[in-house]
N, C-alpha and C positions, 0 to 999 in steps of 0.2 A: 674760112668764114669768120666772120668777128665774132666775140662773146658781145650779145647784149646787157647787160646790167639789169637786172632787177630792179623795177622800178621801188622809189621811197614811201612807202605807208605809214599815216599819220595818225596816230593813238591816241584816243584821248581818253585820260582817265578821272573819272567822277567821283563824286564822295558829297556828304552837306556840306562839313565846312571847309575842306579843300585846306587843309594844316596840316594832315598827317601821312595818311596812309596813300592817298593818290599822290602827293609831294612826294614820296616815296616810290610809288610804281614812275613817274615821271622822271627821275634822276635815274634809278635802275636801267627802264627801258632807253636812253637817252645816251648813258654808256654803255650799254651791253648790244646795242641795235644802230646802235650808232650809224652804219653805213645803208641798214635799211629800213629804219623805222625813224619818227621824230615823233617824239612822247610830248604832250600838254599833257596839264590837269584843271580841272576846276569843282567848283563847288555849286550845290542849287542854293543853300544859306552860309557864303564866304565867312570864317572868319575876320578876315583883313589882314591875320597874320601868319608866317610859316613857325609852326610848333616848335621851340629852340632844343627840344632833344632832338627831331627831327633832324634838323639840320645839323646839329651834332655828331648821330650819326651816321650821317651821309660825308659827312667829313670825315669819321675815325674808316670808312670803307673806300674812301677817295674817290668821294663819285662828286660827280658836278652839283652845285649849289646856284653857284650866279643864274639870275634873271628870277629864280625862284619865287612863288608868292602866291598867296591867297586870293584866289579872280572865280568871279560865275560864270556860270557854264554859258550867261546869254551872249558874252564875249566871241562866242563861237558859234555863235549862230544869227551871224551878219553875215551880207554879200560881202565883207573884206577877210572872212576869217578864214584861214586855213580850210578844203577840203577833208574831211575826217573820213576815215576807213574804215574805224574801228573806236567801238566806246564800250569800256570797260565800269561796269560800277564796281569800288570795292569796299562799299560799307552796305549795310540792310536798308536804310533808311531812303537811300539814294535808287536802289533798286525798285523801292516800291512809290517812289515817286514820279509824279509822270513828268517824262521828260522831254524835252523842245524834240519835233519833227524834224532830224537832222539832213541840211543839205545831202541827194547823190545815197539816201537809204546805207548809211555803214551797219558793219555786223555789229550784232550785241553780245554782251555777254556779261555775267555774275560771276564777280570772282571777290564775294565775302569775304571780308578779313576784319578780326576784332578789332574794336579800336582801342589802342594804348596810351590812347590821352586820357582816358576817365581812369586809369590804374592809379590806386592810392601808394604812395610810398616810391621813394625814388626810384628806388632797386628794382621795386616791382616794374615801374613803371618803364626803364631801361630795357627789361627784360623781355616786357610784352613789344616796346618798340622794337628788337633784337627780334623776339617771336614774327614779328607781322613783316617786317624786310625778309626774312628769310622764308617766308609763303611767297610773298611776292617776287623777291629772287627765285624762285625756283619756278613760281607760275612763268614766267617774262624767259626765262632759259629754256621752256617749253615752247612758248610762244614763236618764240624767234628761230628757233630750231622746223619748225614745220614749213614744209617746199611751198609756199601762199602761190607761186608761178605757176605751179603744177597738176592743184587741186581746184575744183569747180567751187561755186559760191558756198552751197549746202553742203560740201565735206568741211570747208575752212570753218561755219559756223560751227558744228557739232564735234570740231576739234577744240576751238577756243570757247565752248560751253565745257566740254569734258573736263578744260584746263583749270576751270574754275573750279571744279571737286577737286581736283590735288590737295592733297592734305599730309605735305611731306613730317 
């Protein structure tokens, strides 16, 4: 009998200004999920620009950069945009704002993470970037690691809510 494949789940991950830390869960999940996930991100108030430590970082870890950018979230919420299966907010501010009715009901989930753009001082500010890749590395290695083929709707939520406390 054939293997069937696991079909591809489309992430999409939130934030206000869509600079930092979703550009971040977006390139992670994009390499790390690669054969079964495809990571967006967006913003409800875009910057315009992607954070140059960000992208920095995501270069000194070898993770994909190209297409990258700063877009709102209403981009995804046309009859031409991607299916989404899953939306992730990862800033507070995002979370507690209301968000577009997304085509097809995807799971939610909170998965906070500080933001490293308001950190004063280079070093610091490297660090807390370094600090919040490595939450959301580990949150996205969680993620992607759970059987989704296997589990009913109500277990996969209250796994990627769970995933969201991680606090490696």
């Amino acid at each position: 009998m054939p293997v069937v494949a696991e079909r591809v789940y489309n992430v999409l991950f939130l934030c206000t200004g869509n600079s930092a830390r979703s550009i971040l869960a977006e390139a992670i999940l994009n390499r790390r999920g690669k054969d079964r996930f495809k990571a967006f991100s967006a913003g409800s108030h875009p910057t315009g620009q992607v954070n140059p430590m960000a992208i920095a970082l995501l270069e000194q870890f070898q993770m994909p950069t190209e297409g990258l950018r700063s877009k709102s979230w209403e981009e995804f919420d046309t009859p031409t945009a991607p299916p989404i299966d899953f939306v992730f907010t990862v800033c507070d501010n995002a979370a507690r704002e209301i968000c577009p009715v997304w085509p097809g009901q995807p799971l939610t989930a909170h998965w906070g993470v500080p933001d490293p753009a308001h950190i004063e001082g280079d070093a610091q500010r490297f660090q807390a970037f370094l600090d919040a890749f490595r939450v959301l590395a580990r949150r996205i290695d969680l993620f992607t690691s759970l059987p989704l083929a296997s589990l009913d709707r109500l277990a996969i939520g209250e796994k990627v809510r769970a995933i969201g406390q991680d606090r490696p």
